[in-house]
MIVEX-147789 format. One record per residue: residue in one letter; x, y, z of N, C-alpha, C in turn; residue number from 1. Coordinates in steps of 0.1 Angstrom, whole numbers, plus 5000, padded with zeros to 4 digits. Layout:
REM residues N
residuo->A&n_x->X&n_y->Y&n_z->Z&ca_x->X&ca_y->Y&ca_z->Z&c_x->X&c_y->Y&c_z->Z&num->NUM
...
REM end
This chain:
REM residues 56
residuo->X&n_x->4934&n_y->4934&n_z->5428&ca_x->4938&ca_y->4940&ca_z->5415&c_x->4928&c_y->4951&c_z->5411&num->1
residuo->X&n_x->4936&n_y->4962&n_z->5409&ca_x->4927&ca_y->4974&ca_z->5404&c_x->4923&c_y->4976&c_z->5391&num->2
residuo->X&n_x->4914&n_y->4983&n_z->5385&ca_x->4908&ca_y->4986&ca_z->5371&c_x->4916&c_y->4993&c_z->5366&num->3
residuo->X&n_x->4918&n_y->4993&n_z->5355&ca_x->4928&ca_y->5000&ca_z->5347&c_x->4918&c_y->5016&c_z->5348&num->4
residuo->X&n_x->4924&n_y->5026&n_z->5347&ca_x->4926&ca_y->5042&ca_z->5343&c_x->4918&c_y->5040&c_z->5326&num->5
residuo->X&n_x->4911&n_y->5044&n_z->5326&ca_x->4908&ca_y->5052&ca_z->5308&c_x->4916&c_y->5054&c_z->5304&num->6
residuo->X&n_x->4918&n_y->5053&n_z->5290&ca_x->4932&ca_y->5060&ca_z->5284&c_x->4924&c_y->5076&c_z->5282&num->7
residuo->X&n_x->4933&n_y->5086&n_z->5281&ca_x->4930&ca_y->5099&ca_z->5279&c_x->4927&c_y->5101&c_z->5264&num->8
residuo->X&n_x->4920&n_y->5115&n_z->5260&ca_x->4917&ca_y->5116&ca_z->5252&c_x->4924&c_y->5116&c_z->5239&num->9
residuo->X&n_x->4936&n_y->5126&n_z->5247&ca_x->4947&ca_y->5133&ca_z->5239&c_x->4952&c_y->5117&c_z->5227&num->10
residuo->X&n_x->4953&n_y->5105&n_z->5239&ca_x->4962&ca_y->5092&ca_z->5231&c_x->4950&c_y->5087&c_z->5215&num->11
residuo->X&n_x->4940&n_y->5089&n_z->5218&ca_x->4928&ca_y->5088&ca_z->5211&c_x->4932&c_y->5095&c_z->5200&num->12
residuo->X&n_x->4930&n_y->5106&n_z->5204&ca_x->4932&ca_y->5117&ca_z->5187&c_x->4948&c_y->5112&c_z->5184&num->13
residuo->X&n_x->4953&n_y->5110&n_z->5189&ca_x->4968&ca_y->5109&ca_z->5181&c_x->4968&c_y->5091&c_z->5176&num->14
residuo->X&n_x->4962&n_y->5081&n_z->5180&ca_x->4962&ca_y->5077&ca_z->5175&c_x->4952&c_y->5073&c_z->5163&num->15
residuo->X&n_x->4939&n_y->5077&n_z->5163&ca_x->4931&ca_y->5083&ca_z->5150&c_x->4935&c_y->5088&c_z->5141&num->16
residuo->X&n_x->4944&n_y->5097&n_z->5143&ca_x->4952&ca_y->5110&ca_z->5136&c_x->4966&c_y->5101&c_z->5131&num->17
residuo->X&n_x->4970&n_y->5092&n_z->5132&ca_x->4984&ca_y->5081&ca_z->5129&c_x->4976&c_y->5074&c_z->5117&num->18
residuo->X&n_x->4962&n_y->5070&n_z->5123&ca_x->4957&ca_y->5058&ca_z->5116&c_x->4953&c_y->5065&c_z->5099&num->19
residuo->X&n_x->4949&n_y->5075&n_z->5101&ca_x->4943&ca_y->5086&ca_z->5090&c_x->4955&c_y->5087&c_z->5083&num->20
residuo->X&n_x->4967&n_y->5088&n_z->5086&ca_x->4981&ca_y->5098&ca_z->5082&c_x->4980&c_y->5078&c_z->5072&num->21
residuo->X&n_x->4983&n_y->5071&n_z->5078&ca_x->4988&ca_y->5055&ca_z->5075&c_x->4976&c_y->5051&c_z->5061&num->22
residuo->X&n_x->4966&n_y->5054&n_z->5065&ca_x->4959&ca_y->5052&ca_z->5055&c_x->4958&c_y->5056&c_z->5040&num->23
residuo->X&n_x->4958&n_y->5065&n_z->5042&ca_x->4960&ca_y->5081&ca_z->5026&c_x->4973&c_y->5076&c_z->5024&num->24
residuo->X&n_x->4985&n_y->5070&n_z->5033&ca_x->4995&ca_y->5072&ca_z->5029&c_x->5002&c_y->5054&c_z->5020&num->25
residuo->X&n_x->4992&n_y->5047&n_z->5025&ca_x->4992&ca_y->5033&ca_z->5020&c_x->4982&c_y->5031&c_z->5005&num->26
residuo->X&n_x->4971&n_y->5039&n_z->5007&ca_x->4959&ca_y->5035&ca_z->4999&c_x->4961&c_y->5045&c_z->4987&num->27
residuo->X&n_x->4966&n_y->5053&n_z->4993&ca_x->4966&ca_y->5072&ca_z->4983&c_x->4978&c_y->5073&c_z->4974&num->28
residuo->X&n_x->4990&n_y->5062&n_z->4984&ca_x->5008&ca_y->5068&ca_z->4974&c_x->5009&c_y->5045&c_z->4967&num->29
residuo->X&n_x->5012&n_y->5045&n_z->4977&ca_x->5017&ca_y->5028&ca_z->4977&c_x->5009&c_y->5021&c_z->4968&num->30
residuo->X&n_x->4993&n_y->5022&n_z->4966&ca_x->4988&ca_y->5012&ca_z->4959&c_x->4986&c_y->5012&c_z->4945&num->31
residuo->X&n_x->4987&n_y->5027&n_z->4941&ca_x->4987&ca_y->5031&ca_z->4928&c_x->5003&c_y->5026&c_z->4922&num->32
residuo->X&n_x->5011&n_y->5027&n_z->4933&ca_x->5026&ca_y->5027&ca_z->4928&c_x->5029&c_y->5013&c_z->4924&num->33
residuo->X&n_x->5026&n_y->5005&n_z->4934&ca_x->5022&ca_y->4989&ca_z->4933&c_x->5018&c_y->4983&c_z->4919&num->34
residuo->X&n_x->5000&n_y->4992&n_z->4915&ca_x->4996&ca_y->4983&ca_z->4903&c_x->5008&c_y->4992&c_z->4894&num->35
residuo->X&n_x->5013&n_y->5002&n_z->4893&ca_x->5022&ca_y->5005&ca_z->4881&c_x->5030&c_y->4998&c_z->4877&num->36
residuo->X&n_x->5040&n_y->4994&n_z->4887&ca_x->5048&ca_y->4980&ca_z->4890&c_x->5046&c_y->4971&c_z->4881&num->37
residuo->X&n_x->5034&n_y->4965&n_z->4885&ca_x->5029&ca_y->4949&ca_z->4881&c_x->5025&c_y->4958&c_z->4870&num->38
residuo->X&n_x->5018&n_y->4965&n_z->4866&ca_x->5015&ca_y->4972&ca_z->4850&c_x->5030&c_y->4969&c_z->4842&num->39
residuo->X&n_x->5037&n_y->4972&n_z->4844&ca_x->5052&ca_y->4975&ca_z->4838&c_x->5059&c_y->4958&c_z->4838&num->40
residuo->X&n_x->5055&n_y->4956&n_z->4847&ca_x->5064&ca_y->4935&ca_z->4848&c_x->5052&c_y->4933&c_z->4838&num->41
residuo->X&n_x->5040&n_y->4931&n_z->4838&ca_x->5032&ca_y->4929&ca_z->4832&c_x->5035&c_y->4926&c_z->4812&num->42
residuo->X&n_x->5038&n_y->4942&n_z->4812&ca_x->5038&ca_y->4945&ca_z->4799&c_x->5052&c_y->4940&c_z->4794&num->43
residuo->X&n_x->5064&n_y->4942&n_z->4800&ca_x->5077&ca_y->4933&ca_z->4797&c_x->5074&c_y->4917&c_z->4795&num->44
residuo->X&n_x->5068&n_y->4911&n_z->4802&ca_x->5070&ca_y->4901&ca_z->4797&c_x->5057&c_y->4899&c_z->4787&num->45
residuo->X&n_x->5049&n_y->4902&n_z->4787&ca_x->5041&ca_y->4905&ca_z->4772&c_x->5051&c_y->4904&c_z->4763&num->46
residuo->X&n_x->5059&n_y->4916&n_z->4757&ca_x->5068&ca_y->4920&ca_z->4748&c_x->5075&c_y->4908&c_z->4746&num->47
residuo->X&n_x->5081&n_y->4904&n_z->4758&ca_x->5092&ca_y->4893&ca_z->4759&c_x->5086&c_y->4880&c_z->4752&num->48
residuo->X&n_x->5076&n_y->4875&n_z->4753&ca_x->5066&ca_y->4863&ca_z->4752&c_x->5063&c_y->4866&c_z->4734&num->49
residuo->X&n_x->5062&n_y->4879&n_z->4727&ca_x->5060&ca_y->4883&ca_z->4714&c_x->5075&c_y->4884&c_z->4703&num->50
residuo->X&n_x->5080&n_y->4888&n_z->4714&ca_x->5098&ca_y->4884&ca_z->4705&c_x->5098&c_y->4869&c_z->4705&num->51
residuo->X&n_x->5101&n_y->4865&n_z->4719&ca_x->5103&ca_y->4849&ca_z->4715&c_x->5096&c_y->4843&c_z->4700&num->52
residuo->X&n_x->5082&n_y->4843&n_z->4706&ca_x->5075&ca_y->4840&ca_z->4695&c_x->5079&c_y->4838&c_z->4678&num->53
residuo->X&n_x->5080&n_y->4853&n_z->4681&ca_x->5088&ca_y->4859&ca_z->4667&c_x->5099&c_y->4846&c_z->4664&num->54
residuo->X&n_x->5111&n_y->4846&n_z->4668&ca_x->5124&ca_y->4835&ca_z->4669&c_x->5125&c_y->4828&c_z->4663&num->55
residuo->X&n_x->5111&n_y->4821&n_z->4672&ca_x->5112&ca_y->4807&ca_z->4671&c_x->5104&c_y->4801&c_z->4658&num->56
REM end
C-alpha cells in the first residue's frame, strides 16, 4: 500500500477561500437575519399575550 500524494496547494487556498466566503456569509447575513426573526415572533406574541389579557 502506497502513501497518499500531499494534496496541492492550489486545493488549500480554495478551500480556505470557500471556508472564509461560508463564514461572512453565515455569521455576517444569516445570523443577524435569524435574531430579527425571533425579534418579530418575539414581539407578536408579546402584543398577542396583552390583547388577550385586555379580553379577558
Amino acid at each position: 500500500m502506497k502513501p497518499k500524494p500531499p494534496v496541492p496547494l492550489w486545493r488549500w487556498v480554495v478551500w480556505y477561500a470557500t471556508l472564509g466566503v461560508a463564514l461572512v456569509l453565515f455569521y455576517g447575513l444569516f445570523t443577524p437575519f435569524w435574531f430579527g426573526l425571533r425579534s418579530l415572533a418575539w414581539l407578536a406574541e408579546f402584543r398577542s399575550r396583552r390583547r388577550a389579557g385586555r379580553a379577558a
